[in-house]
mmCIF entry with sequence, helices, sheets and N, C-alpha, C, O atoms, coordinates in Angstrom:
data_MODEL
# 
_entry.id   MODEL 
# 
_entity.id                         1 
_entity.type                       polymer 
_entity.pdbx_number_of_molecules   1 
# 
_entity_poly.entity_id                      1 
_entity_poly.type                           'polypeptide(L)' 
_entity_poly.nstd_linkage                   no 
_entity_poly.nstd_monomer                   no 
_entity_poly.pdbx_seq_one_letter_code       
;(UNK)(UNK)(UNK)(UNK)(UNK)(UNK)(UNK)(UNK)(UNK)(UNK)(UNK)(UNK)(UNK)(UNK)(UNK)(UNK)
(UNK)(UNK)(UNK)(UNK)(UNK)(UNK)(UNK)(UNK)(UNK)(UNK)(UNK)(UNK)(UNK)(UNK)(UNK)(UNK)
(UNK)(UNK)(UNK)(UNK)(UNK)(UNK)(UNK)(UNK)(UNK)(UNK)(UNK)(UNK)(UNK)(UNK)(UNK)(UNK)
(UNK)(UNK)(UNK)(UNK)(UNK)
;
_entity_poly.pdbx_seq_one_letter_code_can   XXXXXXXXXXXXXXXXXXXXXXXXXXXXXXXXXXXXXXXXXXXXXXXXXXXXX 
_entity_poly.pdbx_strand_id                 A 
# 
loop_
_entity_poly_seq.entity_id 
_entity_poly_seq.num 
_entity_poly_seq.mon_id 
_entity_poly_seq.hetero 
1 1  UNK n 
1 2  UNK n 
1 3  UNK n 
1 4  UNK n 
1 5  UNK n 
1 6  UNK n 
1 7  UNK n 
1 8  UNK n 
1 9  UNK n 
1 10 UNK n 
1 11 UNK n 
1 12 UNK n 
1 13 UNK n 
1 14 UNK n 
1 15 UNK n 
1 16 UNK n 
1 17 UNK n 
1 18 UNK n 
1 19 UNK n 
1 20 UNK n 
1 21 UNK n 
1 22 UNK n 
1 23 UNK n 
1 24 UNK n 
1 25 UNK n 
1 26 UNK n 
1 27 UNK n 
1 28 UNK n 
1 29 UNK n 
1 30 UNK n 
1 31 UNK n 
1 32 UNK n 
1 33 UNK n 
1 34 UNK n 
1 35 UNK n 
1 36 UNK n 
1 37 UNK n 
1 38 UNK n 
1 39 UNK n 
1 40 UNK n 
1 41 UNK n 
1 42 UNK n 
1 43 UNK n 
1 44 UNK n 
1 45 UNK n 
1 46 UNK n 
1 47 UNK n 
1 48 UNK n 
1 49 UNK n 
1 50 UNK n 
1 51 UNK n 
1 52 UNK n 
1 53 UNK n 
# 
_struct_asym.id          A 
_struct_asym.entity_id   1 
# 
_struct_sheet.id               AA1 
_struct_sheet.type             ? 
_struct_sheet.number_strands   2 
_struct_sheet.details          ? 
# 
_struct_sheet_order.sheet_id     AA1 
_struct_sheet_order.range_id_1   1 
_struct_sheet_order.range_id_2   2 
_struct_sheet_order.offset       ? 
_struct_sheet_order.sense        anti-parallel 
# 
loop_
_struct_sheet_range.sheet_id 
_struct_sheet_range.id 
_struct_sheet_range.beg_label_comp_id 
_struct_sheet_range.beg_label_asym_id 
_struct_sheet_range.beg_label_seq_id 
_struct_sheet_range.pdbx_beg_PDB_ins_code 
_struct_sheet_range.end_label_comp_id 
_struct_sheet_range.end_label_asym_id 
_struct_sheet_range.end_label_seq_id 
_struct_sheet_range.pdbx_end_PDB_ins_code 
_struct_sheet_range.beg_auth_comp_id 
_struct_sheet_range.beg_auth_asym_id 
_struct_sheet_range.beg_auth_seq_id 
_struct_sheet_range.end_auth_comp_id 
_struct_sheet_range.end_auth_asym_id 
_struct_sheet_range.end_auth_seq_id 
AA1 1 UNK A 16 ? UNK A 17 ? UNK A 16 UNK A 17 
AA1 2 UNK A 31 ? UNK A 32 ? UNK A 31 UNK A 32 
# 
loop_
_atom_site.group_PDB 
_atom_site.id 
_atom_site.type_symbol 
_atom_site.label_atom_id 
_atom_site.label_alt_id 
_atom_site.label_comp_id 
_atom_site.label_asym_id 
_atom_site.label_entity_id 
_atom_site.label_seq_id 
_atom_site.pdbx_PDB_ins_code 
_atom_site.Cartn_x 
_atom_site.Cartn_y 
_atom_site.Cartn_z 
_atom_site.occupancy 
_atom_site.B_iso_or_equiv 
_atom_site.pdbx_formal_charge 
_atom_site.auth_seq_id 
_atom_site.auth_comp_id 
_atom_site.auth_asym_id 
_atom_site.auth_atom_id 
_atom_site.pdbx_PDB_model_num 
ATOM 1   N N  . UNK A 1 1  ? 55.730 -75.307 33.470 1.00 0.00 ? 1  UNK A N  1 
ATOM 2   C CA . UNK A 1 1  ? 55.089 -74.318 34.313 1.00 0.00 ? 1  UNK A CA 1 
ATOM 3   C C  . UNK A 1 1  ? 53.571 -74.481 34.222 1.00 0.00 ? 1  UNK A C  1 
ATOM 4   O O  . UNK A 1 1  ? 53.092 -74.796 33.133 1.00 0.00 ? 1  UNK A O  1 
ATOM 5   N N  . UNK A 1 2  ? 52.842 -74.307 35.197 1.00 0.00 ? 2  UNK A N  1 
ATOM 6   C CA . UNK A 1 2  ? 50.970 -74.132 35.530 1.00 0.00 ? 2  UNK A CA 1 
ATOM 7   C C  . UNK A 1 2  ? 50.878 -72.848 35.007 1.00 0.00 ? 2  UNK A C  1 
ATOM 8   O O  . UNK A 1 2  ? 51.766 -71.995 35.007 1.00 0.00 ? 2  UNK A O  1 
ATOM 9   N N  . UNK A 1 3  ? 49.589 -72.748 34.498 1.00 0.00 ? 3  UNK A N  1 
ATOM 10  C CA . UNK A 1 3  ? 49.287 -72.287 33.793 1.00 0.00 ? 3  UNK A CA 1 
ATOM 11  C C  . UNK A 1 3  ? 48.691 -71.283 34.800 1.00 0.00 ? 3  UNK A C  1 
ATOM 12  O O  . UNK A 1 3  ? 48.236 -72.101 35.599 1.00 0.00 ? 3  UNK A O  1 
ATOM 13  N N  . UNK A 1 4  ? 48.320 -69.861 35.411 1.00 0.00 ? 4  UNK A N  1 
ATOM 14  C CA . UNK A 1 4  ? 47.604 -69.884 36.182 1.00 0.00 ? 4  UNK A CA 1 
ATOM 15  C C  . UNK A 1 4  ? 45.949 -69.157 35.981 1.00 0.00 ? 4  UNK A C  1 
ATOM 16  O O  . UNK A 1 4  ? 45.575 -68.682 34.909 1.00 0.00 ? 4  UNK A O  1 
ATOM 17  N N  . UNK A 1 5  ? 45.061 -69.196 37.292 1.00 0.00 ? 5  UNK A N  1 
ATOM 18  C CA . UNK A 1 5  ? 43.874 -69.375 37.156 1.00 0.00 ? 5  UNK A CA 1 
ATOM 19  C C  . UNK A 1 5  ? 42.957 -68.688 36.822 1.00 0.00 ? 5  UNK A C  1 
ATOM 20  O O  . UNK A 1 5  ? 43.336 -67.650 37.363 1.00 0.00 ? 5  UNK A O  1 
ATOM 21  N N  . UNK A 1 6  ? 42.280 -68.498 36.479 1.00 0.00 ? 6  UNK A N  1 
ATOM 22  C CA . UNK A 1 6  ? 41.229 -67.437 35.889 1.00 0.00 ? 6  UNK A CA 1 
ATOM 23  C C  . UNK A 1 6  ? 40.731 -66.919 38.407 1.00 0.00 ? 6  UNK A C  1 
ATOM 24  O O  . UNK A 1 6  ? 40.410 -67.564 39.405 1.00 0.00 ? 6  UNK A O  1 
ATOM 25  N N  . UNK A 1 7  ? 41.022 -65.484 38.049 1.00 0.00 ? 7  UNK A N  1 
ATOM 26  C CA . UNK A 1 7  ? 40.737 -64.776 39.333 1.00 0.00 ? 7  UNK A CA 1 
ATOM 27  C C  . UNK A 1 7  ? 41.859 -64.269 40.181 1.00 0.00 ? 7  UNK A C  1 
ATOM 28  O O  . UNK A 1 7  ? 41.855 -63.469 41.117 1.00 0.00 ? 7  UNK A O  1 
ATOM 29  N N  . UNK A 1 8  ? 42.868 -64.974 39.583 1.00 0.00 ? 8  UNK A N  1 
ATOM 30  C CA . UNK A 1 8  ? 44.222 -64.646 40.239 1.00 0.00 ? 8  UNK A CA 1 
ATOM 31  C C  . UNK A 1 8  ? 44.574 -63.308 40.238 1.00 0.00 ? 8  UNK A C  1 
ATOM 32  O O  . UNK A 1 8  ? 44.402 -62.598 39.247 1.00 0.00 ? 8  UNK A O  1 
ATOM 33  N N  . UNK A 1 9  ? 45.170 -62.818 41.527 1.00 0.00 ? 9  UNK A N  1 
ATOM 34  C CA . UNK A 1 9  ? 45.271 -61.819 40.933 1.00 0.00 ? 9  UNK A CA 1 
ATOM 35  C C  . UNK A 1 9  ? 47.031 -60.899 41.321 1.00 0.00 ? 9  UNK A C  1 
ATOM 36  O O  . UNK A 1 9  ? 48.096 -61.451 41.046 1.00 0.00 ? 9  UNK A O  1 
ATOM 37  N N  . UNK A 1 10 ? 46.989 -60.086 41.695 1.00 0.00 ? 10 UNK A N  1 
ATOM 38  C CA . UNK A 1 10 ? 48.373 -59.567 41.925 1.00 0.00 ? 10 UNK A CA 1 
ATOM 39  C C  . UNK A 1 10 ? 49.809 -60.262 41.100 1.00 0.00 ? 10 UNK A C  1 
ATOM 40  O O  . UNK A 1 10 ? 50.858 -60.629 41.629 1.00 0.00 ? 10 UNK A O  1 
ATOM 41  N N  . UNK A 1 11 ? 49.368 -60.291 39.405 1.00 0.00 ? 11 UNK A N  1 
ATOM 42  C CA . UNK A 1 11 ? 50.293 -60.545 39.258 1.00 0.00 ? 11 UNK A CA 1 
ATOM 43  C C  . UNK A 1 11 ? 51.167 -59.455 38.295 1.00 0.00 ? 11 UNK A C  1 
ATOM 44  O O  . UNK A 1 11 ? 51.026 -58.232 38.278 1.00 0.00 ? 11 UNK A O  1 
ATOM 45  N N  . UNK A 1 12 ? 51.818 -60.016 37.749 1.00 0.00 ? 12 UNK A N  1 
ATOM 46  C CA . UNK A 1 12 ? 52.827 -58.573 36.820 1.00 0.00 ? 12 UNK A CA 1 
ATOM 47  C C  . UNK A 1 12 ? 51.777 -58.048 35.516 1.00 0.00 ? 12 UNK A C  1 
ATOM 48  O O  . UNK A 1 12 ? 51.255 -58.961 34.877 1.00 0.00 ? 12 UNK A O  1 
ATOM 49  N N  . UNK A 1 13 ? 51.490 -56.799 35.153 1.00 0.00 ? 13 UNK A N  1 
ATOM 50  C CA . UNK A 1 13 ? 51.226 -56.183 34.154 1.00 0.00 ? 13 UNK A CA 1 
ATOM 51  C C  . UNK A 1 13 ? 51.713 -57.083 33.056 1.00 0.00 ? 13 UNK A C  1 
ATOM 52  O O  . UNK A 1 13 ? 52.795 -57.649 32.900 1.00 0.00 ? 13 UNK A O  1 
ATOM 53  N N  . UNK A 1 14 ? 50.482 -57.055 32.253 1.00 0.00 ? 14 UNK A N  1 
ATOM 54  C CA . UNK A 1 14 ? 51.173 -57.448 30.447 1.00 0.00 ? 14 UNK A CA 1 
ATOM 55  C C  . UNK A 1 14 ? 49.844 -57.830 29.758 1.00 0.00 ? 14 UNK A C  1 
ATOM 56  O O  . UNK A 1 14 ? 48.744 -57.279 29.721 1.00 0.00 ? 14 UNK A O  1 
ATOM 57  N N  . UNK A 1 15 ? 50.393 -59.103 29.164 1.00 0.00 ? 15 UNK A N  1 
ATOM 58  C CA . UNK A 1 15 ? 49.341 -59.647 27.746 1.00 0.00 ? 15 UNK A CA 1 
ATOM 59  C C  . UNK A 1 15 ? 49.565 -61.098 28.439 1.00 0.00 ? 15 UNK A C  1 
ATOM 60  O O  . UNK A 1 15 ? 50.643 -61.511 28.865 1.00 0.00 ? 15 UNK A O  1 
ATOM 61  N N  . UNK A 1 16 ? 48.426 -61.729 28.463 1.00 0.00 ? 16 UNK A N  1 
ATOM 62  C CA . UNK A 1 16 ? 48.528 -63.224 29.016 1.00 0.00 ? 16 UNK A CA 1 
ATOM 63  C C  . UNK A 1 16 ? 47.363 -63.790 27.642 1.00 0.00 ? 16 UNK A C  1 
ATOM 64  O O  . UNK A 1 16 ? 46.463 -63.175 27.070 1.00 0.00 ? 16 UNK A O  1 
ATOM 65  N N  . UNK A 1 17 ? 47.813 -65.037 27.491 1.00 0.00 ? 17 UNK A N  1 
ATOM 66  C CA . UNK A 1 17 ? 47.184 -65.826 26.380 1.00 0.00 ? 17 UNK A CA 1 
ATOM 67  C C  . UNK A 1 17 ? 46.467 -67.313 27.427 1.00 0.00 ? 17 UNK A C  1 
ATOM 68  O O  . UNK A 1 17 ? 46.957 -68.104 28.233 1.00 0.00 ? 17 UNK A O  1 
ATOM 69  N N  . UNK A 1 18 ? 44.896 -67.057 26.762 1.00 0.00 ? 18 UNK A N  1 
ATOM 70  C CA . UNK A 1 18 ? 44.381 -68.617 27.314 1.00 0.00 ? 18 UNK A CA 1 
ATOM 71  C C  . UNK A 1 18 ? 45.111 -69.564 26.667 1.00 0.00 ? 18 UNK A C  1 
ATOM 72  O O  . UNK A 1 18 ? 45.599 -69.465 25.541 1.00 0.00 ? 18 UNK A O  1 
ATOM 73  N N  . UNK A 1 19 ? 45.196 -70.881 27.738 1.00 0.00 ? 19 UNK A N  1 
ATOM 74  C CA . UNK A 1 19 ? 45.936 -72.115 27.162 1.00 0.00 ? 19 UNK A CA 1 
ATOM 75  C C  . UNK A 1 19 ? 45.451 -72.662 27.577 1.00 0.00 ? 19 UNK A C  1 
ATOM 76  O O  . UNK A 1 19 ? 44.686 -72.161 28.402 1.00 0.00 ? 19 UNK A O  1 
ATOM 77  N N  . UNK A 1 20 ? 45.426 -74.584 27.365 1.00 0.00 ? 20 UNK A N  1 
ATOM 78  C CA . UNK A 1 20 ? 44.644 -75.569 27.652 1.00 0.00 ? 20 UNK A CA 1 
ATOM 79  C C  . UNK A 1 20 ? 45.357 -75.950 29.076 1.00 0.00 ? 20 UNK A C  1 
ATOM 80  O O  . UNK A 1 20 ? 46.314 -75.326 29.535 1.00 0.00 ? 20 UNK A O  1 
ATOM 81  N N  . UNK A 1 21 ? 44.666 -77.196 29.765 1.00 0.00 ? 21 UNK A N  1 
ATOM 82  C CA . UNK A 1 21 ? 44.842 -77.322 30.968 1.00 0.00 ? 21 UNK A CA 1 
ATOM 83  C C  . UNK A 1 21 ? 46.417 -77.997 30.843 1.00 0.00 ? 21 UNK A C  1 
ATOM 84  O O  . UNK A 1 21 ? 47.235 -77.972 31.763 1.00 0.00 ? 21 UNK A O  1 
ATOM 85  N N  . UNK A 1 22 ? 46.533 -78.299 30.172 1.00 0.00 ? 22 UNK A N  1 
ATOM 86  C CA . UNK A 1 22 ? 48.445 -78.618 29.956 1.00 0.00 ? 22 UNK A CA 1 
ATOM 87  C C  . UNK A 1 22 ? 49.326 -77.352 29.411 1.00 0.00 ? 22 UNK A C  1 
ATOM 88  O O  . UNK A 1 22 ? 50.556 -77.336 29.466 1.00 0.00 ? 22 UNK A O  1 
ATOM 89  N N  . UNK A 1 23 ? 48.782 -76.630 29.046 1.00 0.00 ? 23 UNK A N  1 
ATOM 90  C CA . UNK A 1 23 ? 49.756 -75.369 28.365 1.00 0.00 ? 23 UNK A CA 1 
ATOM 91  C C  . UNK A 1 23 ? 49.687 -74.998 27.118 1.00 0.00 ? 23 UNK A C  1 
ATOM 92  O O  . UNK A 1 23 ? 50.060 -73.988 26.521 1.00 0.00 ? 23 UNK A O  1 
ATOM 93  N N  . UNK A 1 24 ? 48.803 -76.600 26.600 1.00 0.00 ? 24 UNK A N  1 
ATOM 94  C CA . UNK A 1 24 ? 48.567 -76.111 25.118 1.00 0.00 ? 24 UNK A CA 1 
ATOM 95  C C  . UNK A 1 24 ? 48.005 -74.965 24.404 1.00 0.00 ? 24 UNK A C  1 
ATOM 96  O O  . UNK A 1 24 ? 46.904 -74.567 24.781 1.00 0.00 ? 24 UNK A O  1 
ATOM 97  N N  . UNK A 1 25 ? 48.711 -74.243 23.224 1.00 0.00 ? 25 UNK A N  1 
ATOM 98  C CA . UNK A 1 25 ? 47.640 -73.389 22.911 1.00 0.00 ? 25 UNK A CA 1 
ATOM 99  C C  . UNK A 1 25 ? 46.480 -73.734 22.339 1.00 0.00 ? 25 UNK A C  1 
ATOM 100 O O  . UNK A 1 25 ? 46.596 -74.794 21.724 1.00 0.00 ? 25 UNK A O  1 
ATOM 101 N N  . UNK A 1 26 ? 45.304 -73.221 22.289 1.00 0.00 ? 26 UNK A N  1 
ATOM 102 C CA . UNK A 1 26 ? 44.077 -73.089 21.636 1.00 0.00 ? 26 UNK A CA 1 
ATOM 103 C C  . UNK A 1 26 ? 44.034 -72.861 20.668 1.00 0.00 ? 26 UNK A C  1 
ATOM 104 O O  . UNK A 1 26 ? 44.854 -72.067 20.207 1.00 0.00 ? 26 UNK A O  1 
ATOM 105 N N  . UNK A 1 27 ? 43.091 -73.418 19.897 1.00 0.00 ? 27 UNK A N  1 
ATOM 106 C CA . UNK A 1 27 ? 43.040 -73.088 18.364 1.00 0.00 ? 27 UNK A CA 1 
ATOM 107 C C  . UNK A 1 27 ? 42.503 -71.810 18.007 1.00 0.00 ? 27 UNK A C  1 
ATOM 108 O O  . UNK A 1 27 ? 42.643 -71.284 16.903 1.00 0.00 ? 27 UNK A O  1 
ATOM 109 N N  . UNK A 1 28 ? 42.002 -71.422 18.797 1.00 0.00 ? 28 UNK A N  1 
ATOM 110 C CA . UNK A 1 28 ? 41.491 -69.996 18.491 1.00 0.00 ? 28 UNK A CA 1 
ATOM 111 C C  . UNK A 1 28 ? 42.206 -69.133 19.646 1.00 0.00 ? 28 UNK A C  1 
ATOM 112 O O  . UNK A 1 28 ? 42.174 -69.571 20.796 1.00 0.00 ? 28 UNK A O  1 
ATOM 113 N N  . UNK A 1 29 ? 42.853 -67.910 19.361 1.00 0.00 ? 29 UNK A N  1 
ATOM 114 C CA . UNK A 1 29 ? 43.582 -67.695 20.690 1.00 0.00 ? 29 UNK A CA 1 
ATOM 115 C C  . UNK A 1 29 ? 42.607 -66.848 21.095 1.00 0.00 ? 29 UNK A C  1 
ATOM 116 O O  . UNK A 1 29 ? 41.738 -66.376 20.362 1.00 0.00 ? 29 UNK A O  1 
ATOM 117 N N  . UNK A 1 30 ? 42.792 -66.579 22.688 1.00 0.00 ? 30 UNK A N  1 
ATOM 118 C CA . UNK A 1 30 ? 42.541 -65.236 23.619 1.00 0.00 ? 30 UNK A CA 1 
ATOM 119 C C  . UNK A 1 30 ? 43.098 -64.792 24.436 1.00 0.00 ? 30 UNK A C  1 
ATOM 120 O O  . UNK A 1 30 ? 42.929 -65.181 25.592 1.00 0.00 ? 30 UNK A O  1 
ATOM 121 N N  . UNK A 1 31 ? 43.961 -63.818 24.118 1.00 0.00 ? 31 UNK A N  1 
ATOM 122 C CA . UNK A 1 31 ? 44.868 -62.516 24.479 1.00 0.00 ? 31 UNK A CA 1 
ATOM 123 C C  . UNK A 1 31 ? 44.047 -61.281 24.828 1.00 0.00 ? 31 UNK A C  1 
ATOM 124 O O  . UNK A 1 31 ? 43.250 -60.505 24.301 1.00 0.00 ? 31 UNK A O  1 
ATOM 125 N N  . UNK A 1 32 ? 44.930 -61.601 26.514 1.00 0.00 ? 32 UNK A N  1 
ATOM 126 C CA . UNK A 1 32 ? 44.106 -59.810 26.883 1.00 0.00 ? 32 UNK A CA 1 
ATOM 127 C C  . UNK A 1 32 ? 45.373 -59.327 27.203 1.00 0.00 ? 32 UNK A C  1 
ATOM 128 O O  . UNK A 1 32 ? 46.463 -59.770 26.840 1.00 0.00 ? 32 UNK A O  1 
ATOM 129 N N  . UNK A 1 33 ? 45.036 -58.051 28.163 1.00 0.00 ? 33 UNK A N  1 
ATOM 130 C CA . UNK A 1 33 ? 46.154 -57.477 28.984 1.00 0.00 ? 33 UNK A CA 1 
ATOM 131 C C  . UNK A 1 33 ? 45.943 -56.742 29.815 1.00 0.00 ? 33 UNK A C  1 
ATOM 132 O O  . UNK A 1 33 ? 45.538 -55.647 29.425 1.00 0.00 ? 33 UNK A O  1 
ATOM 133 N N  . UNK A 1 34 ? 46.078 -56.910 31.174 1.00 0.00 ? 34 UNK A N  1 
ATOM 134 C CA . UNK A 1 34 ? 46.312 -56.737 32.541 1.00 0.00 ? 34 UNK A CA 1 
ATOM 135 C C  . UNK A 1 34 ? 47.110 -55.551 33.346 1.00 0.00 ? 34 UNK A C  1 
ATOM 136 O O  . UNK A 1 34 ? 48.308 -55.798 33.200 1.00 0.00 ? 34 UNK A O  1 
ATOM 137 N N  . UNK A 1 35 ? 46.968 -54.552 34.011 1.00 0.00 ? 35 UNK A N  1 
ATOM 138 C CA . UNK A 1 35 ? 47.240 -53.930 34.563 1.00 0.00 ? 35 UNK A CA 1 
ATOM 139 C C  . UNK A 1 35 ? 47.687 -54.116 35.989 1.00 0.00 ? 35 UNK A C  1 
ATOM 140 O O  . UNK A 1 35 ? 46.917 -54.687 36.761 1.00 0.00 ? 35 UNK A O  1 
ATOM 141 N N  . UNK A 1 36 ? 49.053 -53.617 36.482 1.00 0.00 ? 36 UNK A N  1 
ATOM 142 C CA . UNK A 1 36 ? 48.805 -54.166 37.759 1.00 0.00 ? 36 UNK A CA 1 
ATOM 143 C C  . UNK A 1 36 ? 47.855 -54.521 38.746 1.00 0.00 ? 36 UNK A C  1 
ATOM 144 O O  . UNK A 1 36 ? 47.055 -53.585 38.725 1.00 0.00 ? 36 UNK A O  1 
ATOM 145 N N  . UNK A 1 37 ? 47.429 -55.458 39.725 1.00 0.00 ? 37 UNK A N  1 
ATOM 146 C CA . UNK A 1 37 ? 46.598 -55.350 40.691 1.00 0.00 ? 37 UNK A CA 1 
ATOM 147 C C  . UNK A 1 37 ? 45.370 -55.961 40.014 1.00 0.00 ? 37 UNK A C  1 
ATOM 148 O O  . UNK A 1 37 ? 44.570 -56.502 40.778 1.00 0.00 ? 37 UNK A O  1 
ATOM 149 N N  . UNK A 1 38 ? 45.039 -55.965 38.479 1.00 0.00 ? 38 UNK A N  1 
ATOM 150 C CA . UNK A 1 38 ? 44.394 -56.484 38.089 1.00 0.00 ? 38 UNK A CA 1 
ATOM 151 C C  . UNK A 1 38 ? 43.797 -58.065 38.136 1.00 0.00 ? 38 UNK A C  1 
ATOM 152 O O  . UNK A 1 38 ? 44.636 -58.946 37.949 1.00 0.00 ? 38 UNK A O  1 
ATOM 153 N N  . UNK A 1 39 ? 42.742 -58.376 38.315 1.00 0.00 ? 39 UNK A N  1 
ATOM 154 C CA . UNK A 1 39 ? 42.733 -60.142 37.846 1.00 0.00 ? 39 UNK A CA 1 
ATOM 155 C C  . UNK A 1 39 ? 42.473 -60.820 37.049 1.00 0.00 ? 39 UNK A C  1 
ATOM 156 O O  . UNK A 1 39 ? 41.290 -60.637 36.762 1.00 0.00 ? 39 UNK A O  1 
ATOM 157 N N  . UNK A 1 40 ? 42.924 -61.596 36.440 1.00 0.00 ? 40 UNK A N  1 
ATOM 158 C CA . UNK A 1 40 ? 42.429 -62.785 35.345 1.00 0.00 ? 40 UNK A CA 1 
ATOM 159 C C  . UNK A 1 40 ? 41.177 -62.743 35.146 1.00 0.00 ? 40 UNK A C  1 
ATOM 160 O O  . UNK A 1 40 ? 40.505 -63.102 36.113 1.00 0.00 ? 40 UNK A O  1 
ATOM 161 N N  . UNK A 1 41 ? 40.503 -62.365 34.038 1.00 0.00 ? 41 UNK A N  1 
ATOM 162 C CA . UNK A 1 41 ? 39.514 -62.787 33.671 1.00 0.00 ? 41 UNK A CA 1 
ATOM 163 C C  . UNK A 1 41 ? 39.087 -64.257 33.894 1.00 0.00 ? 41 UNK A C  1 
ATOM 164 O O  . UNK A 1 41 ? 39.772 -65.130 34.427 1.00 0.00 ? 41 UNK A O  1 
ATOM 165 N N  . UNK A 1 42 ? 37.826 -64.382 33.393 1.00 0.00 ? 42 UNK A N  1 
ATOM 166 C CA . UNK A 1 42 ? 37.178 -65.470 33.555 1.00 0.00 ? 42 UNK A CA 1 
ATOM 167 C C  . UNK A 1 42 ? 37.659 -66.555 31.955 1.00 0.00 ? 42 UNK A C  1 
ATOM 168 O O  . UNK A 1 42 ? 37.595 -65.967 30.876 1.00 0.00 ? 42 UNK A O  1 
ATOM 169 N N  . UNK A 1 43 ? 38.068 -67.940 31.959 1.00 0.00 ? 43 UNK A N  1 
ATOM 170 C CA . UNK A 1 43 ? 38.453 -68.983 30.842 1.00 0.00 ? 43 UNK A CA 1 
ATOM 171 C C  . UNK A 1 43 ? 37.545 -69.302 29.790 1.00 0.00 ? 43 UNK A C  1 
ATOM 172 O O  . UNK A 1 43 ? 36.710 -70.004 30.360 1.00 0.00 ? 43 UNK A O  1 
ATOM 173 N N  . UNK A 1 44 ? 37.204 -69.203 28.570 1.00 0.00 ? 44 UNK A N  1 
ATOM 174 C CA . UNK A 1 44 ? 36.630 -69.741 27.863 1.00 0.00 ? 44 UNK A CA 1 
ATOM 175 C C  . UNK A 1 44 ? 35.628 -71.157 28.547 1.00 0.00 ? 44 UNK A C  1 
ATOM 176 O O  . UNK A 1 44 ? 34.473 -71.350 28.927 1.00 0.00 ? 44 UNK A O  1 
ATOM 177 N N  . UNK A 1 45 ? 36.797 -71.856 28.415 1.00 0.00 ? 45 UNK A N  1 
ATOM 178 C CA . UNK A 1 45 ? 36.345 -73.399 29.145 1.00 0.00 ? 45 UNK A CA 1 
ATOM 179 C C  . UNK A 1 45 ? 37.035 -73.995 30.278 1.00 0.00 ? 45 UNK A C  1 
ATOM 180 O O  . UNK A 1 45 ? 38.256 -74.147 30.279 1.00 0.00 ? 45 UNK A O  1 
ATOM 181 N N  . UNK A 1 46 ? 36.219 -74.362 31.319 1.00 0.00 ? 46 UNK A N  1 
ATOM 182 C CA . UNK A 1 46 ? 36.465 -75.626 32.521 1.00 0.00 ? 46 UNK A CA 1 
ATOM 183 C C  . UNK A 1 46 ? 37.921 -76.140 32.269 1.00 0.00 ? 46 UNK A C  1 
ATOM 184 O O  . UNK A 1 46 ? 38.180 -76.988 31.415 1.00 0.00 ? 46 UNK A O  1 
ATOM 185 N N  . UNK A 1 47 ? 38.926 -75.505 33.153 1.00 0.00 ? 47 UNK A N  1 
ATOM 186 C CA . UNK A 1 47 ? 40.291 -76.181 33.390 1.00 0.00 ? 47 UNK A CA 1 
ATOM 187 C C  . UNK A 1 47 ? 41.534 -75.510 32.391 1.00 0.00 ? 47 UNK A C  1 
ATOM 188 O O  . UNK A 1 47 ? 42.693 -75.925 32.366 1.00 0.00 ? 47 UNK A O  1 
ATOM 189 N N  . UNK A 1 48 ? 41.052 -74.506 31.676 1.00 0.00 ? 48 UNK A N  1 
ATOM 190 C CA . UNK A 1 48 ? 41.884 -74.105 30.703 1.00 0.00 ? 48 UNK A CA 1 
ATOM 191 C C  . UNK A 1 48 ? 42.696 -72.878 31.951 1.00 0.00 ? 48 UNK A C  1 
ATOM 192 O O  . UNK A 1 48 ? 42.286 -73.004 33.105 1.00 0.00 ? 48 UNK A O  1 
ATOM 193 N N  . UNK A 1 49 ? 43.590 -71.962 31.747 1.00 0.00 ? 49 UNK A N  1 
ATOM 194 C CA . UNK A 1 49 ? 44.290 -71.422 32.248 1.00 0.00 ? 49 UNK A CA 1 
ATOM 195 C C  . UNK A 1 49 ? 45.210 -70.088 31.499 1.00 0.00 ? 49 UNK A C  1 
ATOM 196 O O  . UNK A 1 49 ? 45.106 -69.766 30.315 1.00 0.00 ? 49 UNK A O  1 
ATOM 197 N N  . UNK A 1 50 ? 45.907 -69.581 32.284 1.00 0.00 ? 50 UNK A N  1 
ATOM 198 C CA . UNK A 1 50 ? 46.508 -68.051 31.422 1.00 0.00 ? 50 UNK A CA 1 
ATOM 199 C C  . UNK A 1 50 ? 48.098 -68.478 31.492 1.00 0.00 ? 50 UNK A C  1 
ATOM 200 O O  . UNK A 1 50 ? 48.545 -69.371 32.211 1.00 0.00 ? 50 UNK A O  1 
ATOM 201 N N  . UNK A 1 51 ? 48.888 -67.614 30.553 1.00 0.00 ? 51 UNK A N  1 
ATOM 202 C CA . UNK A 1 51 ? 50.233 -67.694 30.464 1.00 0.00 ? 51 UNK A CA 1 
ATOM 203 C C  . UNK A 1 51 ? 50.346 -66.107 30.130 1.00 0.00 ? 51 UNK A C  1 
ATOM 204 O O  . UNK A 1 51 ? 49.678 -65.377 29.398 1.00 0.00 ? 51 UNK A O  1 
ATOM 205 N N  . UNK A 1 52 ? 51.521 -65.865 31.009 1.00 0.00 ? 52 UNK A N  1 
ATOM 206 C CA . UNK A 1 52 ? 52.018 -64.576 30.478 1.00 0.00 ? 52 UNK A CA 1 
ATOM 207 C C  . UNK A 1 52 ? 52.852 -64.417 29.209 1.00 0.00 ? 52 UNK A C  1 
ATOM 208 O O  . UNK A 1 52 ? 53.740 -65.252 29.034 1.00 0.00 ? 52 UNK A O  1 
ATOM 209 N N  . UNK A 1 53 ? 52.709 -63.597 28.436 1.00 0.00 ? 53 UNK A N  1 
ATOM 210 C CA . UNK A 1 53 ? 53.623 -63.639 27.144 1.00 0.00 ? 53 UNK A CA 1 
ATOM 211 C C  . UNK A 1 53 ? 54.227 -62.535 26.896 1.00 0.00 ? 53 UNK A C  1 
ATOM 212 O O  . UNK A 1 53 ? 54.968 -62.442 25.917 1.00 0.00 ? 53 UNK A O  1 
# 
C-alpha cells in the first residue's frame, strides 16, 4: 500500500504514523491524530508519507 500525502484530506479519523517513501518506519517516529475532514499535516522530509494505524 502508498503511503498517503502530507495535505490529503477527507480521510477516516484516527492516529496515522510518518513513514519513509517505501513504508518504512522512521527511526524516530511521528504520530498524530486526525479528526474527520481533517488533513495531513505537513512530512518531516521530501517524499516521506502517512499510514493509518
Amino acid at each position: 500500500m502508498t503511503p498517503h500525502k502530507s495535505g490529503t484530506d477527507n480521510l477516516p479519523a484516527g492516529k496515522y504514523i510518518e513513514v519513509g517513501p517505501n513504508g518504512e518506519k522512521l527511526e524516530k517516529e511521528h504520530i498524530i491524530s486526525i479528526d474527520r475532514g481533517d488533513r495531513l499535516p505537513p512530512v518531516k522530509k521530501a517524499g516521506n508519507g502517512w499510514f493509518r494505524i
